[in-house]
N, C-alpha and C positions, 0 to 999 in steps of 0.2 A: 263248210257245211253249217247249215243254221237249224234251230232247233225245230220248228219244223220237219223238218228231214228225218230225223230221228222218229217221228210219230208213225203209228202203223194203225188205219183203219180209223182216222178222224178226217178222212178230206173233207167232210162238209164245217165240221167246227173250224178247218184250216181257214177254207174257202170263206167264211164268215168272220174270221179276224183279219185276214190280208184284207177285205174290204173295207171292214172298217178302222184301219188302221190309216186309210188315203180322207177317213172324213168322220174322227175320231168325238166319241161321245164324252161323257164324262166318268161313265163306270158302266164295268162290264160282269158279267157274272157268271162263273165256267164250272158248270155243275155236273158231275159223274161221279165215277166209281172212282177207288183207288186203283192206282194204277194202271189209268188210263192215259195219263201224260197229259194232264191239265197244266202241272208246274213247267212242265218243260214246254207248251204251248204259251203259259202267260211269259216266261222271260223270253221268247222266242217275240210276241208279242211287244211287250214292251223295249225289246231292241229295237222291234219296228217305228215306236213311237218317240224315242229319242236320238236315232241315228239320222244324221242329216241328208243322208243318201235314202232316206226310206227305209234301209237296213235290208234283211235279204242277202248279206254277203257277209265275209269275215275281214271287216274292218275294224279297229283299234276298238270305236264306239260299240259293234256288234257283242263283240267277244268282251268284254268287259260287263256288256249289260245284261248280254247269256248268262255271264257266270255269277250273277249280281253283285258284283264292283263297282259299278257306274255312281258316281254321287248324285244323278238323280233317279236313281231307281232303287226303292227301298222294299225290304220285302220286313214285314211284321210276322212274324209265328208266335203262338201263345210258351207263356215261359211254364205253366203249368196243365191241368185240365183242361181249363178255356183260357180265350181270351180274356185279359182282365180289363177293370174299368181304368184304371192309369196306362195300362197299352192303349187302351181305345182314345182315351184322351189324347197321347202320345203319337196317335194316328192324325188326329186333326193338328197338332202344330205341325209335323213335318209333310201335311199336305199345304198348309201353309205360308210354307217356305219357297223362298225365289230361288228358282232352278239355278245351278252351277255352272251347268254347260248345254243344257239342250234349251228348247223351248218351250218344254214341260216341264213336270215329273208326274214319275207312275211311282202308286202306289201300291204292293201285292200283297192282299188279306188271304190267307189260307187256313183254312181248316174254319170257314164260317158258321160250320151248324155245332161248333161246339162253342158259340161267341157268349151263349149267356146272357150274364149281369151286363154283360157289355154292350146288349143289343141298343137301347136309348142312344148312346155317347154315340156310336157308329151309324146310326142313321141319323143324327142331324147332322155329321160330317158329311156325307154321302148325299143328302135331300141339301146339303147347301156347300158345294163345294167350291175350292177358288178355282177360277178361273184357270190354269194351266194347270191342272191336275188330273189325273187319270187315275180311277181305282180299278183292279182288275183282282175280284175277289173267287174266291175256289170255295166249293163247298161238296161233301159229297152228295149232301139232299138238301132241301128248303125244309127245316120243322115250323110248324105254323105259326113261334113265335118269329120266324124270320122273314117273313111272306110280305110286309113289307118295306123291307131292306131290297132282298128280292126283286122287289116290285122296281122300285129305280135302278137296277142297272139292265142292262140290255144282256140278257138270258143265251150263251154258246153251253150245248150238251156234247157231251162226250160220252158215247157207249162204251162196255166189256166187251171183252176181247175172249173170243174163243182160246184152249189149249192149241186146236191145229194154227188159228192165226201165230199164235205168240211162235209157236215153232218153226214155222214156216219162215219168220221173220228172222229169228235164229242162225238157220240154215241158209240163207241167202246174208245173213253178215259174218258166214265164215266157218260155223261150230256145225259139229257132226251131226247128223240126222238122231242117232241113239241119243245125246248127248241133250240135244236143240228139248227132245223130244220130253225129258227125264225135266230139267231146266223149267217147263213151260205147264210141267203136271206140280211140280215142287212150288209154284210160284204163283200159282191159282188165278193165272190168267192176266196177273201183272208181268208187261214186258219189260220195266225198269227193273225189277226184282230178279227177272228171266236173265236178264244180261247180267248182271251180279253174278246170278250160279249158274251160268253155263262157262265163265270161266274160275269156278271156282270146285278145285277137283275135290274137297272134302263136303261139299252139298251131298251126296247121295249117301254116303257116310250116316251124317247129320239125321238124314230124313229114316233110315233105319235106325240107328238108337232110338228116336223118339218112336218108331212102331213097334218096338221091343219092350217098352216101358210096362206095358200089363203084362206080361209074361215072369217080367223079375218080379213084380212086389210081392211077396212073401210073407206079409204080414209085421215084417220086422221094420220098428223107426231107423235101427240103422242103415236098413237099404232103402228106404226113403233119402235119408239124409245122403247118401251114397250118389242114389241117379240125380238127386237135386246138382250139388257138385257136377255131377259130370254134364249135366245138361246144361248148368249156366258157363261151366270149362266151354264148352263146344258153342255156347253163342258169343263169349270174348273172342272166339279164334274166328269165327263165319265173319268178322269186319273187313280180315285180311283184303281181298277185291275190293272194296270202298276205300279202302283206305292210299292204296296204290291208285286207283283211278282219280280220286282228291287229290294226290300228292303231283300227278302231272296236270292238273287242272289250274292247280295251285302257280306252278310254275307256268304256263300258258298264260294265266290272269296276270303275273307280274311283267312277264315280258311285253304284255300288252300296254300295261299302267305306263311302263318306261318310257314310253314313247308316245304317250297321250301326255296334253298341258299339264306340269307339275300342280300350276297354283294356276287359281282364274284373278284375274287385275282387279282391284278394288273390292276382294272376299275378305278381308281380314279375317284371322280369325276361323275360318275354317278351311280344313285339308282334305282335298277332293284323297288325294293316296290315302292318307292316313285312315280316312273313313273304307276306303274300298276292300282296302285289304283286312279291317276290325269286320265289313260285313263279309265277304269271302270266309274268313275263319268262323264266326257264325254261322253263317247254314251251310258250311262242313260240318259243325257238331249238331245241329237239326238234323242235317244227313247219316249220323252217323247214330243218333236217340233213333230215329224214323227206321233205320236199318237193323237196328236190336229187337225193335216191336215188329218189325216184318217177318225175323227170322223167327221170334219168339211166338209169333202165331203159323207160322209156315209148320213150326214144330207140334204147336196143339192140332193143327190141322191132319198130321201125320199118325196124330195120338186118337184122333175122333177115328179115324178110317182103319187104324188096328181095331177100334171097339167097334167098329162096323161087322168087318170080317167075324171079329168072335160073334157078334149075334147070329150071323148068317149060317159059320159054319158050326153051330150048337155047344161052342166053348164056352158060353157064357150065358145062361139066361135071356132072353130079349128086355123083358123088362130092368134087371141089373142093366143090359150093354144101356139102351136108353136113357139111362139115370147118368149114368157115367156120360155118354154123349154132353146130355144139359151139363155135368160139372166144367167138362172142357168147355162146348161153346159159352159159357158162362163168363170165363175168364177169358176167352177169346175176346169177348166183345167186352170185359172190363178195363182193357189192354190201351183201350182212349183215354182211361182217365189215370192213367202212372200209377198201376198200383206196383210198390214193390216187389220186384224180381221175386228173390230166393223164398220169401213167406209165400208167396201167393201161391207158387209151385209146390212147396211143400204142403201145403194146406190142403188145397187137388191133391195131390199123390195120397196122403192120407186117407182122403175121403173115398179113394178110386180102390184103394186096398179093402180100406173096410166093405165096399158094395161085393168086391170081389168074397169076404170071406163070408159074407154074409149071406152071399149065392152058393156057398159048395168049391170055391172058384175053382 
């Protein structure tokens, strides 16, 4: 199965990368929503570009460059907020570099519209690249200071995905209609996220405590400090599914490594394994940062739609539930740039008490 396969409701972005994968440019640029399986299209892609068969199958080369093992296939993610400018720099040597084993390399920029300070340094890599290099950068949107970065690569979009799509998709790889169904409203129309908690039987758990969260506060710091605990208890334990789907990935990627050339003749000096498996372990723990802020907003989102309910059913003032709405999506959407966990929660909860006492609550 190649990653492709996996996608649900992108055949036009497909159909636009297998094309140009037979008569490859020099950067490509895969703009959508989260959770539309951009990442899982660019390694799906970039297998295509460095497997010698064209890729398209589960050869040694495929599977290695799926999971991003391949020593020519590097994937960059920001170690903070953005992209920094030493990453970006760090992006031009190792596009660089003379391939190992293919007759490229691809390079994979993600999370480009939070690139920043780093926008200069990445476009004159990109406006002048070597010669056997591929970048294939992801962004959720183009902001205007990146329009033209933008502009030099060749533009594949990927649309959102309905609730009934995602469950649909669900149900046809196996999980119950109720289940598919629960999975696909939990996961806000990400299918990567959807497969997480549809095998994962304390998601619905999960997604009630966090609708429960106005009803407790009481006015008291220590039930504040109380559901914080338990809310961050409950996003340590949501990795369980990640972390077992990593751990057979893990072993997949080695078995594959084993059997691909240890070393390439005349590389001194550098370790195609050594490197594959330091990058495997790495965007495990990307995946695994990525999966705490998924759950961590899947939960504010659970918390917005309890303070919906109270405006509607006259629990709560409309104006109070509103105010409280902006506190959540506030922190919803601060959730890009790593604010700490446990304060940031406690600080909301605070805030959400006092609006509450301040209504009558």
């Amino acid at each position: 199965m190649t990653g492709f396969s996996e996608l649900v409701g992108q055949e036009e972005a497909v159909r636009a990368l297998q094309a140009s994968a037979r008569r490859p440019g020099h950067a490509y640029l895969l703009v959508g929503p989260p959770g539309s399986g951009r990442m899982t299209a660019a390694m799906a892609f970039a297998a295509m570009l460095v497997c010698p068969n064209g890729g398209g199958d589960s050869c040694s080369t495929c599977v290695r460059a799926e999971s991003g093992v391949h020593p020519d296939v590097t994937v960059f993610e920001r170690e903070g907020a953005s992209l920094s400018i030493d990453q970006a720099r760090e992006v031009g040597r190792v596009a660089a570099r003379t391939p190992l084993e293919a007759g490229r390399s691809v390079v994979v920029l993600p999370d480009l519209h939070l690139a920043r300070d780093a926008v200069p340094a990445l476009l004159k890599t990109i406006e002048e690249p070597p010669g056997q290099t591929v970048f294939i950068v992801l962004a959720d949107f183009v902001p205007p200071e990146l329009v033209t970065v933008a502009s030099r690569c060749q533009a594949v979009r990927f649309r959102s995905l309905g609730e009934d799509e995602v469950a649909a998709s669900l149900v046809r790889e196996g999980a119950a209609p109720s289940a598919a169904a629960g999975a696909a409203r939990a996961a806000g129309g990400r299918l990567d996220r959807a497969r997480l908690l549809v095998a994962d039987p304390g998601a619905a758990e999960r997604w009630e405590a966090w609708r429960a969260v106005p009803s407790r506060l009481d006015g008291s710091g220590a039930t504040v400090a109380k559901l914080v605990d338990e809310l961050v208890g409950m996003l340590e334990a949501s990795a369980g599914p990640l972390l077992a789907r990593q751990e057979a990935e893990a072993k997949e990627a080695a078995e594959a490594a084993a059997q691909a050339m240890p070393r390439v003749p005349g590389r001194a000096g550098r370790s195609p394994g050594k490197a594959a498996a330091k990058g495997l372990e790495d965007r495990h723990k990307r995946e695994q940062r990525r999966q705490r802020t998924d759950e961590l907003r899947s939960g504010l989102a659970a918390l917005a739609g309890a303070y919906r309910d109270r405006a509607v059913s006259g629990a709560l003032p409309a104006e109070a539930a509103w105010q409280a709405l902006a506190l959540v999506d506030g922190l919803a959407a601060d959730l890009a740039y790593n604010p700490g966990e446990v304060l940031a929660l406690q600080a909301l909860l605070v805030r959400l008490d006092r609006l509450a006492a301040g209504a009558g609550r």
